[in-house]
N, C-alpha and C positions, 0 to 999 in steps of 0.2 A: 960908939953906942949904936946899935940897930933897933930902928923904930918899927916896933910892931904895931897893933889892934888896940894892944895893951897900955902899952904908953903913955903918959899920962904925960897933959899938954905941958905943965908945967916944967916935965925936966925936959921939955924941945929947947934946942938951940932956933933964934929966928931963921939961920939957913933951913936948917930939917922942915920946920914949919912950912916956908915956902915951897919945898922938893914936896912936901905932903899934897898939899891947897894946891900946885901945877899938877899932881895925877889924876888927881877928882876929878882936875876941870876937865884935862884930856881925857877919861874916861866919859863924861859927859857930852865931849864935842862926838865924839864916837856913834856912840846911841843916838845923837838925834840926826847924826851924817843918812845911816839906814831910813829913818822914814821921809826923808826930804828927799830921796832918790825914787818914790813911788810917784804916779798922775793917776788921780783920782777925776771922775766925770758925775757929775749930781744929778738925779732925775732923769726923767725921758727923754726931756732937752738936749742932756748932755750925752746919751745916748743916739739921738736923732741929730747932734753935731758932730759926732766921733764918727758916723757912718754912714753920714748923709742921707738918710732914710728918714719915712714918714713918719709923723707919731704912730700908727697902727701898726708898721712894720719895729717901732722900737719896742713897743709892746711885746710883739712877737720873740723879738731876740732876748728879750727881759726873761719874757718865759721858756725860753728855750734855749739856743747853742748858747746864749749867755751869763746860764742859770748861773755856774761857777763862780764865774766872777765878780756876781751882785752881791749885795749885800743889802736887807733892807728891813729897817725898825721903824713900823708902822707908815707913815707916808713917805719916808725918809728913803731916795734909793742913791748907792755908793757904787759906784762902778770901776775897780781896779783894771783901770786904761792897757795896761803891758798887758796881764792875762786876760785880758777879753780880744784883742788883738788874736792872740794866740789861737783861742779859742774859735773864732770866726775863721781864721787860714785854717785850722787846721779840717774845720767843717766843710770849708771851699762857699760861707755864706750861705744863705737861708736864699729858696726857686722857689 
């Protein structure tokens, strides 16, 4: 018998059941593999520890070669660590 969408639990065998319940989960380990491979940096702090610079100078890069990479909901600022990276080499840093 081939278990589709349609399948109604009742006619599963307990093996199928399990072959079903182990894809979900693999699918599940999957998606969350993707966001656990990002580094994220909080605030000015964590801009001013990523680059060893001033508060004033993190500001700077906040509003400027870093624009990209921030992210920010009302006080709250998120800073995707890889492309900001990027973004700074690729500027050769803020003179």
């Amino acid at each position: 018998m081939t278990v589709t969408n349609e399948t109604p639990i009742a006619m599963l065998t307990v093996g199928q059941l399990k072959e079903v319940l182990n894809l979900e989960q693999q699918k599940e380990a999957v998606v969350q593999n993707d966001f656990t491979d990002k580094k994220y940096a909080y605030g000015l702090k964590g801009i001013r520890d990523t680059f060893n610079v001033s508060h004033a100078t993190a500001q700077k890069y906040k509003d400027g070669i870093l624009k990209d990479a921030i992210t920010q909901y009302g006080r709250k600022i998120i800073m995707d660590v890889d492309k900001a990276m990027k973004l700074f080499n690729a500027k050769g840093g803020m003179k």
